[in-house]
Each structure stands twice: as structure tokens, then as C-alpha cells.
C-alpha positions in Angstrom: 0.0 0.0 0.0 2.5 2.3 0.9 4.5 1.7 -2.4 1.5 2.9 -4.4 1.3 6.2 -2.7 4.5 7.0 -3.1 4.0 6.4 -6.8 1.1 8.7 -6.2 2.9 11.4 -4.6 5.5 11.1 -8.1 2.6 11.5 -10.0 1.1 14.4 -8.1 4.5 16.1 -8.7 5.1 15.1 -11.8 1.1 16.7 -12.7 2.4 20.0 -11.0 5.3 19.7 -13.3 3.6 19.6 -16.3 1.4 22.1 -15.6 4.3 24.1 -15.5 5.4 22.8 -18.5 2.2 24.1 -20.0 2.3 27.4 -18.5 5.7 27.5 -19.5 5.2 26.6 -23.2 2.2 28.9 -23.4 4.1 32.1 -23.3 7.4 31.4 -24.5 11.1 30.8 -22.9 12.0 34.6 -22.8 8.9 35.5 -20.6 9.8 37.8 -17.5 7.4 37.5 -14.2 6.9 33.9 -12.1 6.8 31.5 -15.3 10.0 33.3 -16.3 11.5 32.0 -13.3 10.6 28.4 -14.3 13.4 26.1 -15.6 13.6 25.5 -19.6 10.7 23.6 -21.6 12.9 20.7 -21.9 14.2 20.5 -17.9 10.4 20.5 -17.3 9.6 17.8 -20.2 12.7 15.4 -18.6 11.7 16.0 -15.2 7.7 14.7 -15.8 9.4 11.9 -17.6 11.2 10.7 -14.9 8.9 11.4 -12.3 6.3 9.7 -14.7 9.4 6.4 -14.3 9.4 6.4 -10.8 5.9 6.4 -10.3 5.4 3.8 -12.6 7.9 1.7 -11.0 6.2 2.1 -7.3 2.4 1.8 -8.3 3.5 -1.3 -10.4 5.5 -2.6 -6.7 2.3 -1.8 -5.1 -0.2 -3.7 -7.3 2.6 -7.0 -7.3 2.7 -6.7 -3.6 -0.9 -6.4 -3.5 -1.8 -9.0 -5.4 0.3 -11.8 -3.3 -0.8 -10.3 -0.3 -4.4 -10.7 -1.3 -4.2 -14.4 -2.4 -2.3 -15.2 1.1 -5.0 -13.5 2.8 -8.0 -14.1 0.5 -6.6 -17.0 -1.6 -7.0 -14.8 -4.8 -4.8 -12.5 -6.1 -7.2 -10.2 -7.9 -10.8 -8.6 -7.0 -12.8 -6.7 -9.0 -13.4 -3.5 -5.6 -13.6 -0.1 -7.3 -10.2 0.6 -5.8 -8.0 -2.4 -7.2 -10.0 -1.7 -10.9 -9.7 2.1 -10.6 -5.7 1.4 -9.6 -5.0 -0.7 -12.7 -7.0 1.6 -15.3 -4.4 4.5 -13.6 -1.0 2.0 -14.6 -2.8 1.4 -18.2 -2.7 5.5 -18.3 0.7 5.4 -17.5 1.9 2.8 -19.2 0.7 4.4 -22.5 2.2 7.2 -21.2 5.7 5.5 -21.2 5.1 3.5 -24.3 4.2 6.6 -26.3 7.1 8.6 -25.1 9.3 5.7 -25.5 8.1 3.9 -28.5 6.0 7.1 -30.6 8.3 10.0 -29.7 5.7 12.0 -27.6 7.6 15.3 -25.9 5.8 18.3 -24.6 2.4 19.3 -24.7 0.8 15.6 -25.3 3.0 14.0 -22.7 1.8 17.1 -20.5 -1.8 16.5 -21.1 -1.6 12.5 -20.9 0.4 13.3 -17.5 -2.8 15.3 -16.0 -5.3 12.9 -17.4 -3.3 10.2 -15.1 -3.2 12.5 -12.0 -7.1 12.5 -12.3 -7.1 8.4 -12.9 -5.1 9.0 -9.6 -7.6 11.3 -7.8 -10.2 8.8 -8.6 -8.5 5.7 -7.6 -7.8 7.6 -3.9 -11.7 8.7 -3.7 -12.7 4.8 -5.1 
């Protein structure tokens, strides 16, 4: 359990990030005021990515760990509760995420708008 909300917590940052990225991207580098003060399009790009990683890696410990524990205590290792369903529809997100960063090329602005659209898989998966 723990592991998964420490991959929520990367996520949560990683959403704050991009937003900034967006912000960021919206009114160009040279920009003076608070979003001039922001690190470079790119630095923000890398850091959702590998915030985006290390999530990943500790929601996918958590579900593993999860699962084993649930078929010690239950003697299966997966139900369907809103929270285990809603937690796995939130790594598909993210792992299409990855793959399309990885595998397609994404950078910027869709990567930035897939990264929010996980933080609200992960606000629903918390309130399931």
C-alpha cells in the first residue's frame, strides 16, 4: 500500500510539473514575471518523464505486492473492488504514457496533457 502512494505522490509532482510545463510553453522561454523564473521547456519535459518512471515503478510494486498479499489473505490475487480496478485503469494510463514517449516519440504538450489525465485516474483511484 504504501509503495502505491509513493508512486502517487511522483505522480502528483510530476502533474504539478507539467502544468508548468504548459504554462511554461504557453508564453514562451524569454517571458519575465513567475513563469519566467521556471526552468527550460525541456528541464520540465525530462523531469515529468522521470517522475512519470518512478511512479510507474512504485504503483506497479504496489499492485505486485498487493496482489500476493491478497491471495495469502483471500486465496485470490485479484478482486474486482472499485479501488483495485480504478488502480490498474491509472497503470494502463501510465503505461501508454511510457510507451508513447518511449516507443512514438511524444515530448511536450501531449505527454503534459496524458500526465494530467493520469493525475485524475489518480484522484479517482484515492476517492474509489
Amino acid at each position: 500500500m504504501i509503495t502505491c502512494f509513493i508512486g502517487y505522490g511522483a505522480f502528483a509532482v510530476a502533474c504539478g510539473v507539467s502544468l508548468m510545463y504548459l504554462l511554461k510553453s504557453g508564453r514562451g522561454e524569454g517571458d519575465g514575471g513567475l513563469v519566467g523564473r521556471f526552468p527550460s521547456s525541456s528541464v520540465l519535459d525530462e523531469l515529468t518523464h522521470q517522475l512519470v518512471m518512478f511512479g510507474f515503478l512504485f504503483l506497479s510494486a504496489g499492485i505486485i505486492t498487493g496482489a500476493v498479499w491478497a491471495n495469502s489473505a483471500w486465496g485470490r490475487y485479484w478482486g474486482w473492488d472499485p479501488r483495485k480496478t480504478w488502480s490498474l485503469i491509472t497503470w494502463f494510463i501510465y503505461a501508454a504514457l511510457l510507451h508513447r514517449r518511449m516507443m512514438r516519440g511524444w515530448r511536450g504538450r501531449r505527454i503534459a496533457y496524458l500526465t494530467l489525465v493520469g493525475f485524475a485516474a489518480v484522484l479517482f483511484t484515492i476517492s474509489a
